[in-house]
N, C-alpha and C positions, 0 to 999 in steps of 0.2 A: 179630540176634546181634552186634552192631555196638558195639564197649566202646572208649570215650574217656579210659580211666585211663591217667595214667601208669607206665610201663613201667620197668624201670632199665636202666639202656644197654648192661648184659650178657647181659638176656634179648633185647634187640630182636636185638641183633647173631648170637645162637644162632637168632634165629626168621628172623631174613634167610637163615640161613645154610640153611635147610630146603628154600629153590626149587633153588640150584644143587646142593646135597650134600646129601640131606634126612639122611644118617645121621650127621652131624657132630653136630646135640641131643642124638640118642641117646647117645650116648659121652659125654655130660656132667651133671653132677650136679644140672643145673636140670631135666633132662627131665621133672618133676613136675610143674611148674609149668605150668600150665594155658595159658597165650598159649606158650608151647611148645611143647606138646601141640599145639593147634589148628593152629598152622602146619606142626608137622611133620604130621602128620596130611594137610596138605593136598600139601605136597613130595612125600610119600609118594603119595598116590594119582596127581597129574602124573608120577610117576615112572612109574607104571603103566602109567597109560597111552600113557607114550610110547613105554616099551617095546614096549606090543603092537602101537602103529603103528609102529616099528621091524622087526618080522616080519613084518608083514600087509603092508607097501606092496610091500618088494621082489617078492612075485608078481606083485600088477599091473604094476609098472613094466616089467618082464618081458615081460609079455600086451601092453602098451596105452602102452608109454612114452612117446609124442608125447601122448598126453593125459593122462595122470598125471604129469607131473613139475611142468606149474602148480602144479598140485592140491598134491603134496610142498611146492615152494616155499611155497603158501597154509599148508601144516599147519605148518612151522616158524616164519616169520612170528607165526602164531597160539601156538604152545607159548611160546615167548621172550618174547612179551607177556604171556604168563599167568604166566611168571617174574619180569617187574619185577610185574607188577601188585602178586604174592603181595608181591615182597619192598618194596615201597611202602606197602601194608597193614602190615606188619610194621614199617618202618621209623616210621611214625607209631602206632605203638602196637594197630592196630586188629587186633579178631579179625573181620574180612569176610570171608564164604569167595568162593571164585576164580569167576567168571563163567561158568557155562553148566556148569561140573563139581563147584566146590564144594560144595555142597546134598548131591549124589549122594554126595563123597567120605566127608561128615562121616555121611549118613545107613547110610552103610558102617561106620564105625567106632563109631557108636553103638549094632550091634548085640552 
């Protein structure tokens, strides 16, 4: 799923803009446009997801804090890198989806 076309430097800049604010595309009048789409699409589901590990940790941290808070450090670490990755993809034009979630995100919205 991996596209080598060039992009014009206001869609890249809309599809970087999907990891840190994914609803910045939406508000704009390219959101049609397919390498738009795909990236927000994927902003959007990292958004998801982090919110639900935004609810879901603080129990454990709670229960088990000497040993969950690596773990917390390990999951931000890992979210932030799946931010530049997305917006690296983006920035050279590519529609790759995200590492270990992309597949799942796209295979979401393609229903």
């Amino acid at each position: 799923m991996e596209e080598n076309t060039p992009k014009t430097k206001k869609n890249i800049h809309l599809a970087m803009a999907a990891y840190p604010v994914f609803f910045v595309p939406l508000l704009s009048k390219e959101k049609n446009d397919p390498f738009v789409k795909f990236h927000t699409h994927q902003g959007i589901g990292l958004f998801v997801i982090v919110s639900i590990l935004q609810f879901i940790l603080p129990f454990f941290t709670i229960l088990f804090s000497f040993l969950v808070m690596p773990f917390v450090l390990l999951i931000q670490i890992l979210i932030i890198t799946l931010v530049v990755i997305g917006m690296k993809n983006a920035y050279y034009g590519l529609t790759k989806p995200l590492p270990y979630i992309g597949e799942h995100i796209e295979s979401f919205f393609k229903k």
